[in-house]
C-alpha positions in Angstrom: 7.5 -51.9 -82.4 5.0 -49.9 -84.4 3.3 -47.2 -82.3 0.1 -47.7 -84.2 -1.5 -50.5 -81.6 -3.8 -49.8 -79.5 -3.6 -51.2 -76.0 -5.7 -53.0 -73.7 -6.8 -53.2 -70.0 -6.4 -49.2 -68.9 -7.6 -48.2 -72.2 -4.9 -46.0 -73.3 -5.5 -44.9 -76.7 -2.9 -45.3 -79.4 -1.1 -42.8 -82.0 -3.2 -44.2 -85.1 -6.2 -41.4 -83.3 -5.0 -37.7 -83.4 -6.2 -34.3 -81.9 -9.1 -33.8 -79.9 -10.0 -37.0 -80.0 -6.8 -39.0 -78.9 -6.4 -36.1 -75.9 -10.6 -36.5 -74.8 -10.3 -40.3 -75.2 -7.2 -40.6 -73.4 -8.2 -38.2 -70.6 -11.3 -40.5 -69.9 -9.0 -43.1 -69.2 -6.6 -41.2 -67.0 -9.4 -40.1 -65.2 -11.3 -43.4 -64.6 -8.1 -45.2 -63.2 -7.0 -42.0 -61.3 -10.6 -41.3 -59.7 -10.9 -44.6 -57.1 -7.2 -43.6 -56.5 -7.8 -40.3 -55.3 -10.6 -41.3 -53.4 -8.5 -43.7 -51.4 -6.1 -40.8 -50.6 -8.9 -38.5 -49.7 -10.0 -41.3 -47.3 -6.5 -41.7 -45.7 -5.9 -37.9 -45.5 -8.8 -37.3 -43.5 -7.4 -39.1 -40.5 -4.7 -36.5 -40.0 -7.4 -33.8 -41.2 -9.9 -34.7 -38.4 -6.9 -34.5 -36.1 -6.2 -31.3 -37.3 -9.8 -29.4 -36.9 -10.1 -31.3 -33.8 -6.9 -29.9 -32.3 -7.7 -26.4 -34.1 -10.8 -25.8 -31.3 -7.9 -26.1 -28.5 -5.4 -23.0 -28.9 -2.4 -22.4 -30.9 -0.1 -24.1 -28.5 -1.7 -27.5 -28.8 -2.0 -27.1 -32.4 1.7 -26.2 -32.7 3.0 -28.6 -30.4 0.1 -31.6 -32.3 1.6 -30.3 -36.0 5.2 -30.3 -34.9 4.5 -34.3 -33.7 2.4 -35.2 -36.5 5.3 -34.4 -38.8 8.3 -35.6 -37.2 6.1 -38.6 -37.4 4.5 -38.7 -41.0 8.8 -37.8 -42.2 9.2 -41.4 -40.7 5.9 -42.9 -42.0 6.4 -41.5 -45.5 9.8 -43.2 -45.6 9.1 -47.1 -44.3 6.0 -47.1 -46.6 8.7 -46.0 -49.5 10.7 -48.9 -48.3 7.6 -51.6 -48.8 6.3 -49.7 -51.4 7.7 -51.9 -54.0 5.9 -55.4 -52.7 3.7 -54.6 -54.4 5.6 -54.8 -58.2 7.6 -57.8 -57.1 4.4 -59.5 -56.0 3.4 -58.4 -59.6 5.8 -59.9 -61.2 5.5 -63.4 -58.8 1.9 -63.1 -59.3 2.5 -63.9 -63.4 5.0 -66.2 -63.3 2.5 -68.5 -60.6 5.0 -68.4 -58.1 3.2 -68.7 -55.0 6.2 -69.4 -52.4 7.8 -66.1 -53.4 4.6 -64.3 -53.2 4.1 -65.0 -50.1 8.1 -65.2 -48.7 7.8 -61.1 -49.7 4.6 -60.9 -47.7 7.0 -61.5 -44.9 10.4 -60.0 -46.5 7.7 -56.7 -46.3 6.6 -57.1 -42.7 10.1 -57.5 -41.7 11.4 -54.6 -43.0 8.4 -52.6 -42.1 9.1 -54.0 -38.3 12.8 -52.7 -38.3 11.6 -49.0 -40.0 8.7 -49.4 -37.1 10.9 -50.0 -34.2 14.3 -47.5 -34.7 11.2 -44.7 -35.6 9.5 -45.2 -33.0 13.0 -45.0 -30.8 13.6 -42.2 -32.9 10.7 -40.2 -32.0 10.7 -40.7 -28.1 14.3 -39.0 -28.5 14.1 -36.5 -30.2 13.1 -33.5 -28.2 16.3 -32.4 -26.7 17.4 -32.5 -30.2 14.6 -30.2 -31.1 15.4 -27.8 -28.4 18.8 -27.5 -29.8 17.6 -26.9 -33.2 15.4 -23.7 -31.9 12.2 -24.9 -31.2 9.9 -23.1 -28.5 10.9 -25.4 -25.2 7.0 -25.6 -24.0 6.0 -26.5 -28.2 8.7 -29.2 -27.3 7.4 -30.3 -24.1 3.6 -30.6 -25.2 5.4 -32.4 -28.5 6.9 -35.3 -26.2 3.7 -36.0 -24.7 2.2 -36.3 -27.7 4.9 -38.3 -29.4 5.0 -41.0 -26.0 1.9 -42.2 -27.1 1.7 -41.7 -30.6 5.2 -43.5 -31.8 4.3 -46.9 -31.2 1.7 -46.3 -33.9 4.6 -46.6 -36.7 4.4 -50.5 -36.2 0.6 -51.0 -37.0 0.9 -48.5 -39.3 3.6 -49.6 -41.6 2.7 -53.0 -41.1 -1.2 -51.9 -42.8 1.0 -50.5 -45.6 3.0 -53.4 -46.5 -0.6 -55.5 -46.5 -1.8 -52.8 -48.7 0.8 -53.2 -51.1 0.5 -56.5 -51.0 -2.9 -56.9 -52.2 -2.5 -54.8 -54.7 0.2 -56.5 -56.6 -2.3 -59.5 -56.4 -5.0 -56.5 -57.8 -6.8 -57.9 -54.9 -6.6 -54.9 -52.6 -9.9 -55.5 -51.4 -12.1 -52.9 -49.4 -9.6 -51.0 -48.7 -11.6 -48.4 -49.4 -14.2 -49.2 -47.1 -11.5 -49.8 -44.4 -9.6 -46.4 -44.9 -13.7 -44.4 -44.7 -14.3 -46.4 -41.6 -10.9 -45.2 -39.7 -11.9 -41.9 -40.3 -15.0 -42.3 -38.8 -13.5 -44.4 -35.6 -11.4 -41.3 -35.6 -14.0 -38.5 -35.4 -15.7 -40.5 -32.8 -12.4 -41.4 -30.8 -11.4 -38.0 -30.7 -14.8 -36.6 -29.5 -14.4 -38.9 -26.7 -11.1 -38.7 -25.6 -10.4 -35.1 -26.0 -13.3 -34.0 -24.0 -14.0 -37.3 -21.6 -17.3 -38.9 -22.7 -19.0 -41.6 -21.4 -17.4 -42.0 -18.3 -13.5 -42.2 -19.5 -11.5 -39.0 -18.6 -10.7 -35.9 -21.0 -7.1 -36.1 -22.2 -7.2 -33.1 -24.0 -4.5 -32.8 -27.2 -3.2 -36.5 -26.3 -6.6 -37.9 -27.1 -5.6 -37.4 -30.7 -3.0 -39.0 -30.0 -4.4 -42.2 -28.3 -7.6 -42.1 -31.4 -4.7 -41.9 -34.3 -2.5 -44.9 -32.4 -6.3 -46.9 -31.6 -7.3 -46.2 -35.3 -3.9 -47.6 -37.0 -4.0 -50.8 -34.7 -8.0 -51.7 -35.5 -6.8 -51.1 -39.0 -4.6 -53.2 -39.7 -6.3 -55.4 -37.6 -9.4 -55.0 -40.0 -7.0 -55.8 -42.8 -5.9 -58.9 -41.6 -9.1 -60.1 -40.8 -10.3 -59.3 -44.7 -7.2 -61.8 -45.8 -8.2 -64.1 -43.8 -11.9 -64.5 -44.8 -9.9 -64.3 -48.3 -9.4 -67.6 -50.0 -7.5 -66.7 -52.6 -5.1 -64.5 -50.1 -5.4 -66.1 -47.3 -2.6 -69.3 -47.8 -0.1 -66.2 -48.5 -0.7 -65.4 -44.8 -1.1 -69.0 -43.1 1.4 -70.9 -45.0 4.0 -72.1 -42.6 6.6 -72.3 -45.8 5.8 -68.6 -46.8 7.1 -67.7 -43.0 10.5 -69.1 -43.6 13.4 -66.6 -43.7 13.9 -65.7 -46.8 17.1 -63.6 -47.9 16.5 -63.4 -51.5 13.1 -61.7 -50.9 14.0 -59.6 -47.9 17.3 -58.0 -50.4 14.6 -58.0 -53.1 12.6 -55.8 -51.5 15.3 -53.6 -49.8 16.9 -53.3 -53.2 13.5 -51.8 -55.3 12.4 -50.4 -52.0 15.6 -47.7 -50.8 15.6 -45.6 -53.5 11.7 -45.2 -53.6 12.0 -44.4 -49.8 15.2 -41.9 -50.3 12.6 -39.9 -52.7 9.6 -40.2 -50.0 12.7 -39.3 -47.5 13.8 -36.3 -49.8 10.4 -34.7 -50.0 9.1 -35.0 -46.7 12.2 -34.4 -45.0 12.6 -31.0 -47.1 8.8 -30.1 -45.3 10.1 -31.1 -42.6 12.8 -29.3 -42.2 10.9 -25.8 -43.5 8.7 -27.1 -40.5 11.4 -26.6 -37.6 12.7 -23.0 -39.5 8.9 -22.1 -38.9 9.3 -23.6 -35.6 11.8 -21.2 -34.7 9.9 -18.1 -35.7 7.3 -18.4 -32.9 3.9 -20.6 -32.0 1.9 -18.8 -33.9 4.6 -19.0 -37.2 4.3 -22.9 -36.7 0.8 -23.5 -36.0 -0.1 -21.4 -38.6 2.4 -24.0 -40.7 0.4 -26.5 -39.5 -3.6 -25.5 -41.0 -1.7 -24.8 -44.3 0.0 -28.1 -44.7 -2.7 -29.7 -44.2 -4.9 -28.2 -46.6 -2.0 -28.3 -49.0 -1.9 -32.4 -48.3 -5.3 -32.7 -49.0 -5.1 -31.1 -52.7 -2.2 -33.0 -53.3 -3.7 -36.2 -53.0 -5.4 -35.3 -56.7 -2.0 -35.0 -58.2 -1.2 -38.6 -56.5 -3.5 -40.1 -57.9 -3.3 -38.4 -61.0 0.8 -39.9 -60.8 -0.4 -43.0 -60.3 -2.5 -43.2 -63.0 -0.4 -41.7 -65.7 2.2 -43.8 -64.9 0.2 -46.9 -65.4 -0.3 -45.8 -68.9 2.7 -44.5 -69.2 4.3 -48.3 -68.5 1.4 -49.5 -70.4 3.0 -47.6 -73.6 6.4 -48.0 -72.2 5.8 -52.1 -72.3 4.7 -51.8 -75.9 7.7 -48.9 -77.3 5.5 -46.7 -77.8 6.8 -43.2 -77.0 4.6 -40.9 -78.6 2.5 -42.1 -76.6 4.0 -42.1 -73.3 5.3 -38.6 -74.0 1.6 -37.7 -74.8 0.7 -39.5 -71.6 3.1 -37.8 -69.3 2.3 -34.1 -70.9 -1.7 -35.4 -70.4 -1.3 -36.1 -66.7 0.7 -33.0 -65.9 -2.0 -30.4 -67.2 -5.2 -32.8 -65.5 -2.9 -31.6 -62.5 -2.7 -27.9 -63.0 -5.8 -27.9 -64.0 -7.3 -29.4 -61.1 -4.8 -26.6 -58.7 -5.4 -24.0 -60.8 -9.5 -24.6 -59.9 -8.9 -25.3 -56.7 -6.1 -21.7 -56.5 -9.1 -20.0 -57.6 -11.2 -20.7 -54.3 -7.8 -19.8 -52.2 -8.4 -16.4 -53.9 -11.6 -16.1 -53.1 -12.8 -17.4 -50.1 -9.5 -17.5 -47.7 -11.0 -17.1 -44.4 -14.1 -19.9 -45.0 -11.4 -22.1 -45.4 -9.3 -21.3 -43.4 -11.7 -21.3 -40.6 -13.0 -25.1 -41.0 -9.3 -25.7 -39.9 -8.8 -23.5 -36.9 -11.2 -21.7 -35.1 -11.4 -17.7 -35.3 -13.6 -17.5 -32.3 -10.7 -18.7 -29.9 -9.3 -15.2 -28.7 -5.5 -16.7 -29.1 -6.0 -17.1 -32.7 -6.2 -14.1 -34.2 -2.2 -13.9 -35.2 -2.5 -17.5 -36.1 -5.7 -17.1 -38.4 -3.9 -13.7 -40.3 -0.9 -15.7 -41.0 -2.5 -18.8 -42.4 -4.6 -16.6 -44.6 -1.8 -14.8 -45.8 -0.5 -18.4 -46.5 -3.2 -19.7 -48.5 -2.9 -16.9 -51.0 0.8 -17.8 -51.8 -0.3 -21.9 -51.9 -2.5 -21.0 -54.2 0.7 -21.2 -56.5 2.5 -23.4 -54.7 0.1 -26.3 -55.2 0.3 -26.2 -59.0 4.1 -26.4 -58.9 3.8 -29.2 -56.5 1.3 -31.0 -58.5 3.3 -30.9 -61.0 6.6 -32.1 -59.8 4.3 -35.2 -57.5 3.0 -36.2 -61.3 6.6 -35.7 -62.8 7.7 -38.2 -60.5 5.0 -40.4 -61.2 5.5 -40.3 -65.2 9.0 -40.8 -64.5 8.9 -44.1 -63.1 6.7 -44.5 -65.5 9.4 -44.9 -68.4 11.6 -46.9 -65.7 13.8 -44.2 -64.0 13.5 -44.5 -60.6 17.1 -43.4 -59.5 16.8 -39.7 -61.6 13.8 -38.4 -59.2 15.8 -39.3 -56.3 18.6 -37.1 -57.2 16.9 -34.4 -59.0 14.8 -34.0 -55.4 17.9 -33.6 -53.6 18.3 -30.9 -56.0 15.4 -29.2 -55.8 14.1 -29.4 -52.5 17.8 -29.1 -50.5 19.9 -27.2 -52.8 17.5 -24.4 -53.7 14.2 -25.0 -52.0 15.9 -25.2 -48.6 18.4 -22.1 -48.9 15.9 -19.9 -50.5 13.3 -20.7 -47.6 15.8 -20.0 -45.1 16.9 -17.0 -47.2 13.7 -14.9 -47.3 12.2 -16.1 -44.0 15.0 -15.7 -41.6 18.3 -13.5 -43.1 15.9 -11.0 -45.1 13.2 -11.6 -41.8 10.2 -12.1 -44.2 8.9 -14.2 -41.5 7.0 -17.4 -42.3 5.9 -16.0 -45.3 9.5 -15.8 -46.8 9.6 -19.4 -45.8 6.8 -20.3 -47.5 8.0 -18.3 -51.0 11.2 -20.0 -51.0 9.4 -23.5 -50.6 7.2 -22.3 -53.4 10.7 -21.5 -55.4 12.1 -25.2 -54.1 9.2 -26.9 -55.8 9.1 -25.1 -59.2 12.7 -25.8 -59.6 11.5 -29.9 -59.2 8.8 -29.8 -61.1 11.0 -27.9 -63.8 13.9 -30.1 -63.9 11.3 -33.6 -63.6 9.7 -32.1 -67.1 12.4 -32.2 -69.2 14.4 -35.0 -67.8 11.0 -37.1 -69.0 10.8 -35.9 -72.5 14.4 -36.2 -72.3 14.0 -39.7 -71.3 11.6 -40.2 -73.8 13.3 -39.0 -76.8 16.0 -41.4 -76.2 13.6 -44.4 -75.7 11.7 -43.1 -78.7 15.1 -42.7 -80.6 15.9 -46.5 -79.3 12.9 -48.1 -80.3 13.4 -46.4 -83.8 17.0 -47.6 -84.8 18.1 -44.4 -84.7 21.4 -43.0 -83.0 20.7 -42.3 -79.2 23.5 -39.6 -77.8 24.7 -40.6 -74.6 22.3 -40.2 -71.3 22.9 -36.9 -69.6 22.8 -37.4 -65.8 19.2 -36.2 -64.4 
């Protein structure tokens, strides 16, 4: 097919414009699709954010013990919402062919699966401490962990099951004020924590597990919220009321385990590589992991650009894809991944030159037990500051790659770079040449580059051959990505 056309409802631009004006034309499009994305992810990030700042005003051992829970339980959450994830393209693709049954028999293949990921997590996490003591964690960090953990792990149900709605309406591209929803948590979650952290009106002070009871109160009331939207819904309610769509199913429940593992083994790959940099931290002291902690979390919140920067590119990306045009989903790709070093590079900038105002909206430098904490984190930020770009890069190379269909390559080339390099070379510099937590941080840095490398040029790889394809011309055989 000629890759003259110009295409419709994201406005990607064609190859008939060239220079400045294809890349200005084509970057107002990214950017319009990407913003409202981004702002979503904002929204959402703030929940664990305010848990964060909150916790930072109680001492490093609360914080330590709070970031050691949170991710333990955000390695599980990342990797049910991979599993449902895809509901929303099989909805999609039900949604064009009218086929209202099926849409709503993978409503429920989605909440089934996202029941069994909700119930063995939440096991999961109410076990896991002596593991964690085994593994070299701090026994007291452990301790405060578990408390924090018996309230918070029956939060993966209403959690996942939000996701799987959330999924859901968008494959119907009726993902209604979600939006509004995800803003309104985070202010239920301000407010829940000021309460129940320091006893207000009347209820007691629970301290640290008052996060934990706002986070589990906020999930609940919003997926409760959620429902409540469908069901006002006309169009999306039936999906949820039918009593045909909540027959079992088996085609739709293997449908959606089938597109859904090997999004959730990438979710699984990343996250778990953090995760496990987060118990070598762990091992080198309180201060090494809260410290961990206030970085990952401003790290999270820049990274929500480059996912929604992903998203968006590979929208247009399948846009061009759907219509073989490859010059243009090579430009695509290459336009997404510079919007996301730009946008890091910007943002590396303020690292450099205002460390400790940032750092200090995260954890207080007034609290005398700090201090160590504080240094470290600062010390931190000024090595993220390259960090991020490489991880923005290798979030939007995963994102372009599905964009051209390959959703098996990122899979394996994360088990590459995160666990074959990223993971030894942390381990490497932190704890055999004792570097400390910043050696850990380096080789994590090193782990990411080697993803976002390897991503790169297995898409213009990828695309050469489609290109070649589309062409007529004589493809060589597929390396392995």
């Amino acid at each position: 097919m000629s890759s003259t056309r110009t295409t419709g409802t994201t406005g990607t631009t064609g190859t008939t414009q060239t220079g400045l004006g294809w890349w200005a034309g084509n970057s107002r499009a990214l950017l319009r699709l990407a913003f409202p994305l981004i702002l979503t992810n904002f929204a959402y990030v703030a929940l664990t954010t305010v848990d964060i700042v909150m916790l930072g005003r109680l001492g490093a051992l609360e914080i330590a013990a709070a970031g050691l829970a949170i991710a333990l339980f955000n390695q599980l959450r990342t990797t049910g919402t991979g599993l449902v994830t895809g509901v929303s393209n099989l909805v999609a693709e039900a949604r064009v062919r009218d086929d209202r049954e099926r849409i709503g028999a993978l409503l429920f293949a989605g909440f089934f699966w996202a029941t069994v990921c909700g119930v063995l997590f939440c096991a999961a996490l109410l076990l896991i401490g002596p593991l964690l003591v085994l593994l070299g964690q701090d026994p007291a960090v452990v301790d405060k962990a578990g408390e924090f953990l018996m309230v918070m792990a029956p939060g993966m149900l209403p959690c996942l099951w939000f996701q799987n709605l959330r999924h859901f309406t968008t494959g119907l591209k009726r993902p209604g004020p979600l939006l509004a929803i995800t803003l309104a948590s985070v202010g239920a979650t301000i407010g829940l924590n000021y309460v129940l952290i320091y006893g207000k009106f009347g209820l007691p002070a629970f301290g640290f597990v008052g996060v934990a009871i706002a986070t589990v109160t906020v999930f609940l009331l919003s997926f409760l919220a959620f429902i409540a939207v469908i069901l006002r819904d006309g169009v999306l309610r039936p999906y949820l009321t039918s009593p045909d769509a909540r027959r079992w199913n088996g085609d739709a429940v293997r449908s959606v385990w089938r597109l859904g593992l090997p999004i959730s083994g990438t979710y699984a790959s990343e996250a778990g590589f953090f995760s496990v940099l987060t118990l070598i931290i762990g091992s080198l002291g309180v201060d090494a992991l809260a410290a961990q902690t206030v970085l990952n979390q401003i790290v999270y919140i820049v990274f929500m650009i480059s996912a929604g920067l992903s998203h968006a590119a590979s929208i247009h990306i399948s846009e061009a894809d759907g219509l073989d045009d490859y010059t243009t989903a090579r430009r695509m790709g290459l336009l997404g991944t510079a919007w996301g070093v730009v946008a890091t590079l910007v943002i590396a900038v303020l690292y450099l030159a205002i460390p400790n105002p940032i750092v200090s909206l995260f954890i207080s430098a007034e609290h005398a037990g700090n201090a160590d904490v504080v240094a470290l984190t600062v010390t931190g930020l000024l090595i993220a500051a390259l960090m991020q770009v490489f991880d923005a890069t290798q979030n939007i190379g995963n994102g372009i790659l599905r964009g051209i269909g390959d959703t098996a390559g990122p899979f394996r080339i994360s088990l590459v770079g995160y666990w074959l390099i990223g993971l030894p070379a942390g381990y490497l510099l932190g704890v055999s040449a004792d570097w400390g937590v910043e050696g850990v941080w380096i080789g994590q840095t090193i782990g990411l580059a080697a993803t976002a490398a390897i991503l790169l040029v297995a898409f213009l790889r990828r695309v050469d051959r489609l290109h070649r394809a589309a062409a007529g011309a004589p493809v060589p055989e597929p390396e392995s990505s």
